[in-house]
C-alpha positions as CSV (number, residue, x, y, z in Angstrom):
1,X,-29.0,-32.0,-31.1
2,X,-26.0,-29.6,-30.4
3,X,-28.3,-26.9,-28.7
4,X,-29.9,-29.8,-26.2
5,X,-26.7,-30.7,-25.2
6,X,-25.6,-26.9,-24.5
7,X,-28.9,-26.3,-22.7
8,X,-28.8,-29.5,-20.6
9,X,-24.9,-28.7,-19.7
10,X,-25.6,-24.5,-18.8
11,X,-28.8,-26.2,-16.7
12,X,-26.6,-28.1,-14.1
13,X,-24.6,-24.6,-13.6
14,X,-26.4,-22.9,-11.0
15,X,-26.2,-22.8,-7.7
16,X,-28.1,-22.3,-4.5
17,X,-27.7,-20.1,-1.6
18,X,-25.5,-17.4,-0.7
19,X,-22.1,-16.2,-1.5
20,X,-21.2,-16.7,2.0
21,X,-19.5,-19.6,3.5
22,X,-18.8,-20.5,7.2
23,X,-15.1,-20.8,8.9
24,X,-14.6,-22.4,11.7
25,X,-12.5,-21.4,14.8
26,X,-8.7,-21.8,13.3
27,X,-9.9,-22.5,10.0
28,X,-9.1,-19.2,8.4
29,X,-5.7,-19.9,7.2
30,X,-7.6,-23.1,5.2
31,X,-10.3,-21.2,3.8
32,X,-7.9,-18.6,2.0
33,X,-5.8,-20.6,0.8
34,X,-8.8,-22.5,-0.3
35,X,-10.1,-19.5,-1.6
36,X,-7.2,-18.8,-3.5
37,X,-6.8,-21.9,-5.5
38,X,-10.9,-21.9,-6.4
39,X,-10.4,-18.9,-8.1
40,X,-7.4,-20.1,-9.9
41,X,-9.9,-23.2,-10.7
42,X,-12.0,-20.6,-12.5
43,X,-9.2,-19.0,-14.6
44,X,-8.9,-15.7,-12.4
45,X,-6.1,-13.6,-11.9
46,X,-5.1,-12.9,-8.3
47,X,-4.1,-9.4,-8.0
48,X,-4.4,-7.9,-4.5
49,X,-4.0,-11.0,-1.7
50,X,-3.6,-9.7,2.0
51,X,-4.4,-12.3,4.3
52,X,-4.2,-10.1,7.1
53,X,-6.7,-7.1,6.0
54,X,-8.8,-10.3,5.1
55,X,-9.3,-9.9,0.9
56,X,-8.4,-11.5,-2.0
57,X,-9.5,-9.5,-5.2
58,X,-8.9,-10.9,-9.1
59,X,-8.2,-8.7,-12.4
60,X,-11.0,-8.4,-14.7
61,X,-12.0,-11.5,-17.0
62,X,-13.2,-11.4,-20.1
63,X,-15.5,-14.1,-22.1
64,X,-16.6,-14.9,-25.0
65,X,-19.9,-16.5,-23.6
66,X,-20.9,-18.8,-26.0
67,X,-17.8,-18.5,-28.4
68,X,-15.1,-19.8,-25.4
69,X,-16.8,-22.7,-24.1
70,X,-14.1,-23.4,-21.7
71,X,-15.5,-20.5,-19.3
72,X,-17.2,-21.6,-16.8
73,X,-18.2,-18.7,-15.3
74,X,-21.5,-18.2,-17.0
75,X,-24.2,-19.8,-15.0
76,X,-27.1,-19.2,-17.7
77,X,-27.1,-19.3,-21.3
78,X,-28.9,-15.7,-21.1
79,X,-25.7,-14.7,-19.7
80,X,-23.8,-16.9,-22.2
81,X,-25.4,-15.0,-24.5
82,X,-25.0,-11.5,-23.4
83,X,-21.3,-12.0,-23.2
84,X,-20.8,-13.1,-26.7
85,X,-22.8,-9.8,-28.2
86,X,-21.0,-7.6,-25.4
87,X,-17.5,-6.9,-23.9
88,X,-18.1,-7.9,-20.6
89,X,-16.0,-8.8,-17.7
90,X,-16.1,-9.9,-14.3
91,X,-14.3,-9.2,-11.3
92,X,-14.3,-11.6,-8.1
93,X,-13.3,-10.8,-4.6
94,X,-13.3,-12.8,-1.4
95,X,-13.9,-11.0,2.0
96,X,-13.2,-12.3,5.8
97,X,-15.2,-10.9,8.5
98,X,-13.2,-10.6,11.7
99,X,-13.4,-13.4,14.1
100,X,-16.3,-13.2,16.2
101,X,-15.5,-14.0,20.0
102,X,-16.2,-17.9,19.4
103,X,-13.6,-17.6,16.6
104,X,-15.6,-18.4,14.1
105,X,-16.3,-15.9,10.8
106,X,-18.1,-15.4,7.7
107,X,-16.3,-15.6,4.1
108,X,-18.3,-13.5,1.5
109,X,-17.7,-14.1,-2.5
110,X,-18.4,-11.1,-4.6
111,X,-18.3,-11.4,-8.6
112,X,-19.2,-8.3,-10.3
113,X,-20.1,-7.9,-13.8
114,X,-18.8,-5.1,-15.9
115,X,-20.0,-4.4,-19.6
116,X,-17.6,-1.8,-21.8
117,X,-19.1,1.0,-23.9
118,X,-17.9,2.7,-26.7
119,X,-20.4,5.4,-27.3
120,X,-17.7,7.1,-30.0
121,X,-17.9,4.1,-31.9
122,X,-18.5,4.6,-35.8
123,X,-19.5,1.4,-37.8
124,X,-18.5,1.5,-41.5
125,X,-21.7,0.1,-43.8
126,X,-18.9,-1.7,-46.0
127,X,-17.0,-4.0,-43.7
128,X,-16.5,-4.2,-39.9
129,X,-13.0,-4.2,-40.3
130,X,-13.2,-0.1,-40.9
131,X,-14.9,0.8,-38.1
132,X,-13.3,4.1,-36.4
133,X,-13.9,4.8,-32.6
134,X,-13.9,9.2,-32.5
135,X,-11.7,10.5,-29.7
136,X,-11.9,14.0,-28.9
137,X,-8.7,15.4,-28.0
138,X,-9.5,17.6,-25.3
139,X,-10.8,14.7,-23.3
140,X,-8.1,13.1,-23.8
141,X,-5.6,15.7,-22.6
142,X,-7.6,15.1,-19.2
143,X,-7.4,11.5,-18.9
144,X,-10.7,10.6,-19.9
145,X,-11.3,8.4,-23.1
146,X,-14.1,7.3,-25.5
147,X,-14.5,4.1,-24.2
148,X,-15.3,3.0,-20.6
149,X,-16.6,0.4,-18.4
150,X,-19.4,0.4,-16.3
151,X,-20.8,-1.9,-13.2
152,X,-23.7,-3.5,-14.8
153,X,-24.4,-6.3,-11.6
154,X,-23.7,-8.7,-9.5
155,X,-23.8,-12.2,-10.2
156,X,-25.1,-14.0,-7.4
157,X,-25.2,-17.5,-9.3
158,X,-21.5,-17.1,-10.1
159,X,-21.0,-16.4,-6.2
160,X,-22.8,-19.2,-5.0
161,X,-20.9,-21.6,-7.0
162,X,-17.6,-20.5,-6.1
163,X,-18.9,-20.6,-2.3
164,X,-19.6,-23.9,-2.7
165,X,-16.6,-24.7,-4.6
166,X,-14.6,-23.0,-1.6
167,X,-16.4,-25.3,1.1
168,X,-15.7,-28.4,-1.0
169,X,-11.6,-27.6,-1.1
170,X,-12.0,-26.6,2.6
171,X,-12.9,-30.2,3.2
172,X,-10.7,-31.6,1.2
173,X,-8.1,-29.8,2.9
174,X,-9.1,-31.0,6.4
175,X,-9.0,-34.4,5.1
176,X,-5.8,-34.2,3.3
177,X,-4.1,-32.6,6.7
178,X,-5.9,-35.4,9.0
179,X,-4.4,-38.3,6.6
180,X,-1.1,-36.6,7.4
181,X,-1.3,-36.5,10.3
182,X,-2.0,-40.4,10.7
């Protein structure tokens, strides 16, 4: 009974269309801060916000897919899933076109996923707890590591949704700041 009530919940969680969204002619200062406080909604970090260059960008995310059920960021359960057997993290960024000469522009939401691999890694056959990752000092010395992270793709689901979620505040914005105006 448990598993039909995950499976119908994950069901409602994709979206459709694009990860682009429309801004109308003075609306960008609305859709970035709009843009900013959906990816707060969805538990990111902000770490690079420059309204003028026209990009916000998050720090990674981790999940636990399945084992952190107050994510939201899966859209599937095969990605549910995936992310509780792997480390894997996402990072979202949100990109303004420049105004065309109407004034209008274009709001793009990128998510890409990120899986880590540790191809050093040495399981014990007694307990996980013993497990050893092998580092090999020369690499070291040159900065690179035995574990690293690598683009795996993009999650156009996870986009969509937070394009959608960015339109919805952008209306809720223009209503808030025409019932102040009243």
């Amino acid at each position: 009974m448990l598993v039909v009530g995950v499976l119908a919940l994950l069901g409602g969680c994709a979206a459709k269309g694009t990860g682009a969204f429309q801004v109308g002619a003075g609306g960008y200062d609305v859709a970035f801060e709009s843009s900013k406080a959906v990816l707060r909604d969805y538990r990111f970090v902000l770490e690079r916000v420059d309204a003028q260059q026209g990009v916000i960008t998050t720090r990674d995310k981790a999940s636990a897919g399945l084992a952190s059920p107050w994510d939201t960021q899966q859209s599937t359960l095969g990605q549910e899933l995936e992310e509780m057997l792997n480390q894997e993290y996402r990072v979202a960024r949100v990109r303004f076109e420049e105004a065309a000469p109407d004034g209008l522009r274009e709001g793009r939401v990128e998510v890409t996923v990120y899986r880590k691999h540790a191809p050093n890694l040495r399981m014990s056959s007694k307990s996980w707890r013993t497990a050893v990752i092998a580092t090999d000092p020369l690499l070291t010395a040159r900065g690179v590591y035995s574990t690293y992270s690598v683009p795996t793709e993009r999650d156009s689901r996870l986009e969509a949704r937070m394009a959608r979620a960015i339109e919805r505040e952008m209306g809720k914005a223009e209503i808030r700041s025409v019932s102040q105006r009243r």
